[in-house]
VOBA-1610 file (N, C-alpha, C; in pm, whole numbers, padded with zeros to 5 digits, always signed):
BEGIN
Unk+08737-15825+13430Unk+08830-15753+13512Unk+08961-15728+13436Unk+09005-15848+13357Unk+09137-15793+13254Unk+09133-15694+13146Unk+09018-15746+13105Unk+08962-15596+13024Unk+08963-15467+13047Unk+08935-15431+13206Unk+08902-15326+13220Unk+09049-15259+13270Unk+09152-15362+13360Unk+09291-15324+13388Unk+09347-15265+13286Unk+09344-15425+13160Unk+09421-15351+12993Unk+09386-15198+12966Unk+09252-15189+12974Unk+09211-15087+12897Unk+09286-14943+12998Unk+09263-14945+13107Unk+09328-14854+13185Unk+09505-14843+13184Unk+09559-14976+13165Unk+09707-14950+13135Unk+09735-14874+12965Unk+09662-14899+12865Unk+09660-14887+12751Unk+09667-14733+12730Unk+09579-14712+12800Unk+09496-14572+12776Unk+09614-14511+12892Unk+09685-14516+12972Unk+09764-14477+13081Unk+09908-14421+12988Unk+09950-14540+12939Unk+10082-14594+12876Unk+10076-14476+12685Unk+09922-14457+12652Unk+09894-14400+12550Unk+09935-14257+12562Unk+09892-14181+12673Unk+09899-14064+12748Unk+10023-14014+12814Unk+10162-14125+12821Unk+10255-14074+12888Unk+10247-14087+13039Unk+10185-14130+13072Unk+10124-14174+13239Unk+10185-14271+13280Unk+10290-14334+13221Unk+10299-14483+13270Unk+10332-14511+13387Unk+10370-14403+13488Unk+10393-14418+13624Unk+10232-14435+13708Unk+10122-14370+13673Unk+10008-14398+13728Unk+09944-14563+13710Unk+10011-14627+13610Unk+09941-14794+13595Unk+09914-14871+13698Unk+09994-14906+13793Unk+09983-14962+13920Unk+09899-14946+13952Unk+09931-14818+14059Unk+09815-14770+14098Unk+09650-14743+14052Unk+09640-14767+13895Unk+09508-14733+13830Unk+09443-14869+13831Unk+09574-15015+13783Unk+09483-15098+13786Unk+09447-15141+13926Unk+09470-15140+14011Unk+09435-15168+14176Unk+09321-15096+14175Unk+09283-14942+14152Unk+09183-14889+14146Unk+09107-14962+14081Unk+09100-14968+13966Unk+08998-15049+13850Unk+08944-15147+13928Unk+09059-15258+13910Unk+09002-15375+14013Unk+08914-15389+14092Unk+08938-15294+14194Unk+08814-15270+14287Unk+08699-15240+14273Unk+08684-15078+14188Unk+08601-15069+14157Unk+08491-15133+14016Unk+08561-15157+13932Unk+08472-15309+13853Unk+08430-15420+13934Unk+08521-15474+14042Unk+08459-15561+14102Unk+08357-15483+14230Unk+08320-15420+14282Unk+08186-15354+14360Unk+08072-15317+14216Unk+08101-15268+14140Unk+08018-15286+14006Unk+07953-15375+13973Unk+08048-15518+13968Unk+08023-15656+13922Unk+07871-15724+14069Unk+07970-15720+14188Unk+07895-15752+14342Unk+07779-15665+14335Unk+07802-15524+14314Unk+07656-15497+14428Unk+07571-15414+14322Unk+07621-15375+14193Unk+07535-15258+14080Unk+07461-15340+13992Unk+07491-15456+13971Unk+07426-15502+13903Unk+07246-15549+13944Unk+07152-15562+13829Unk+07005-15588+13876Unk+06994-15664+13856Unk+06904-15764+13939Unk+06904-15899+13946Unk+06739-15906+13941Unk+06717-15998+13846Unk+06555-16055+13871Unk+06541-16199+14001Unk+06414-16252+13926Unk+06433-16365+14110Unk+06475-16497+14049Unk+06516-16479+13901Unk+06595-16584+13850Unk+06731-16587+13827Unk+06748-16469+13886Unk+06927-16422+13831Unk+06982-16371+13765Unk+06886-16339+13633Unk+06907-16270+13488Unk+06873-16150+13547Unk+07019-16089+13462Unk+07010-15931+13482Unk+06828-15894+13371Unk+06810-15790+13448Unk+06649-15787+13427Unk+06612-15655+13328Unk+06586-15682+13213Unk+06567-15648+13070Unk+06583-15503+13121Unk+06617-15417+12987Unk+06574-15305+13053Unk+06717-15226+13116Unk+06791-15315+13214Unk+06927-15285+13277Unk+07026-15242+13174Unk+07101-15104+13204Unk+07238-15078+13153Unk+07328-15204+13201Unk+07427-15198+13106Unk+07560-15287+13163Unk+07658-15182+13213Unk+07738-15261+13247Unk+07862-15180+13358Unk+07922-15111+13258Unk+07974-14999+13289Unk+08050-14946+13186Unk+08136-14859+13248Unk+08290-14863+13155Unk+08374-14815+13202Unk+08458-14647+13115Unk+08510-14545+13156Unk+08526-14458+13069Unk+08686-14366+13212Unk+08745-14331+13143Unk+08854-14283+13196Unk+08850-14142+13085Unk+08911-14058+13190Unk+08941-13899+13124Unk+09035-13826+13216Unk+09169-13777+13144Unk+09256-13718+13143Unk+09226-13618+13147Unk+09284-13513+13237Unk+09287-13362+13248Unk+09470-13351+13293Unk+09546-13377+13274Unk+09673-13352+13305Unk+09656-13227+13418Unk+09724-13339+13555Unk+09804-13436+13548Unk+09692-13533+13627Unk+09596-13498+13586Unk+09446-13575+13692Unk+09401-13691+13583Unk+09395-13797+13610Unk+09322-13890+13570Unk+09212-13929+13576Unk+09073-13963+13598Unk+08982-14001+13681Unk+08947-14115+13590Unk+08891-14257+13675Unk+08825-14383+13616Unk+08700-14338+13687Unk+08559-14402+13580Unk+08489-14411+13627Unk+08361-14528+13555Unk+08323-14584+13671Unk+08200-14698+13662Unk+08074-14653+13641Unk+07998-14667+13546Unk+07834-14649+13559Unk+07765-14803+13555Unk+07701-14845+13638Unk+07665-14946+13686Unk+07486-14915+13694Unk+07390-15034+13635Unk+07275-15000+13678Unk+07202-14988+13809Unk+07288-15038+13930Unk+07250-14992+14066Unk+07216-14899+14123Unk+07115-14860+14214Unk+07086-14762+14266Unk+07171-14722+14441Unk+07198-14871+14489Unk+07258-14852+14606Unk+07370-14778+14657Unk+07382-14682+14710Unk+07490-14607+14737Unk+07629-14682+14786Unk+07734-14666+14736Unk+07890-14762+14783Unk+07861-14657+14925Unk+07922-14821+15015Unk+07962-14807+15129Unk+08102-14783+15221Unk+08151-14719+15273Unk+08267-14779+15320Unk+08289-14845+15435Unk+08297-14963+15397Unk+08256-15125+15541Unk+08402-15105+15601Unk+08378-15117+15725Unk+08503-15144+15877Unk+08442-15265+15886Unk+08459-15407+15795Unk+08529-15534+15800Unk+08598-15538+15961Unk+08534-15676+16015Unk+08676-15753+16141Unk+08768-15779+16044Unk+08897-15764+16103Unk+09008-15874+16070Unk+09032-15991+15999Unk+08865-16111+16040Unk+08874-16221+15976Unk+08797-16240+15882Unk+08694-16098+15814Unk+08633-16090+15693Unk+08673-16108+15580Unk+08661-16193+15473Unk+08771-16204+15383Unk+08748-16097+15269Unk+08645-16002+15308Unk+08641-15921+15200Unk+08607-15766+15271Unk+08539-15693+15225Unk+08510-15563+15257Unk+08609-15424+15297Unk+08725-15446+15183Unk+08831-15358+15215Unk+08866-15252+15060Unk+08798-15319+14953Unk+08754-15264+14835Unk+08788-15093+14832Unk+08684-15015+14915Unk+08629-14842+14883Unk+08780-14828+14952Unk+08838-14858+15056Unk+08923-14819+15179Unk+09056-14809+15042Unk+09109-14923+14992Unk+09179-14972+14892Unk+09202-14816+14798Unk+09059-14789+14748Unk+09053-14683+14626Unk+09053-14539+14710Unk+09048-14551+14821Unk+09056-14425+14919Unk+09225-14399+14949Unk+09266-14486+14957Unk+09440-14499+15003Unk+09478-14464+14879Unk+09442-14515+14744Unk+09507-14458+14604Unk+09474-14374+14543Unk+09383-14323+14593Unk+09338-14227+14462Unk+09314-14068+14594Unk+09360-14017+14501Unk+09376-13832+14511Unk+09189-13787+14583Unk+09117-13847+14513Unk+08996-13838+14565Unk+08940-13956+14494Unk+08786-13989+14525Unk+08658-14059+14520Unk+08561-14029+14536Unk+08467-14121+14493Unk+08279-14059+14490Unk+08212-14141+14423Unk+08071-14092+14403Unk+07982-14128+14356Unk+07897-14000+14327Unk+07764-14077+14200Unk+07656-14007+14175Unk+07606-14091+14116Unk+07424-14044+14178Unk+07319-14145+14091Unk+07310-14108+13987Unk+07246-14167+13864Unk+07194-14154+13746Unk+07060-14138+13740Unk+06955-14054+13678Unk+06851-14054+13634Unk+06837-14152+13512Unk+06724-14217+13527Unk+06651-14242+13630Unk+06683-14393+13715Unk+06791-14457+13690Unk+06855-14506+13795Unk+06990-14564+13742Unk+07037-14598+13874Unk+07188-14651+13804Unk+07292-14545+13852Unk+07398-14566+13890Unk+07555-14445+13935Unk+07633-14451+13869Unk+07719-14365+13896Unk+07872-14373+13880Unk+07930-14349+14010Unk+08084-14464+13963Unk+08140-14407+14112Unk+08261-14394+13992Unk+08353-14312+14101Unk+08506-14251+14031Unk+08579-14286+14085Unk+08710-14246+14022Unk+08809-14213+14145Unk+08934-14157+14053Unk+08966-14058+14144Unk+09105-13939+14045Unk+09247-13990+14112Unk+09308-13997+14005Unk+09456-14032+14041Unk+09537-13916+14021Unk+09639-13895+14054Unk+09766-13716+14003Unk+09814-13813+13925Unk+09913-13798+13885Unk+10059-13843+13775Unk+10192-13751+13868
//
């Protein structure tokens, strides 16, 4: 997860963006961690199961648009969960919906997504 913040402040701060950082690593965060939780493939021992891409992360600038984006070997489509109150989690997509300019997803052939999300400057 620090990895992927650095790399987004780096690459932010590289570009003249440095007002988008905040806001990018909160994005990141989230979305590496739904990457980490739900994209990853699991065998019935736990080991990611031969064969699987790893998570991967790639950001691209179009001034003044930013977009991060996750390719994860999951096939499951991101959700956006309405969590009770006393859920201690499921507020993630809502999080990257409040910051970012837009969001999404797309599957990969022949399996595996990306999800995004575009920031302005």
């Amino acid at each position: 997860m620090h990895s992927a913040r650095s790399f987004a402040a780096g690459s932010l701060i590289g570009w003249g963006m440095g007002d988008l950082v905040e806001d990018m690593e909160l994005v990141v965060s989230e979305l590496a961690t739904n990457a980490l939780r739900h994209g990853l493939v699991l065998d019935e021992r736990n080991l990611r199961r031969s064969g699987s891409e790893p998570i991967r992360m790639s950001m691209i600038r179009r001034d003044p648009l930013v977009a991060c984006v996750f390719a994860d070997p999951g096939s499951a489509a991101p959700i956006l969960c309405h969590p009770s109150p006393l859920e201690p989690g499921g507020m993630g997509l809502h999080i990257v919906e409040s910051m970012s300019l837009r969001w999404g997803w797309n599957p990969l052939l022949p399996d595996g997504k990306v999800v995004w999300a575009v920031l302005k400057s």
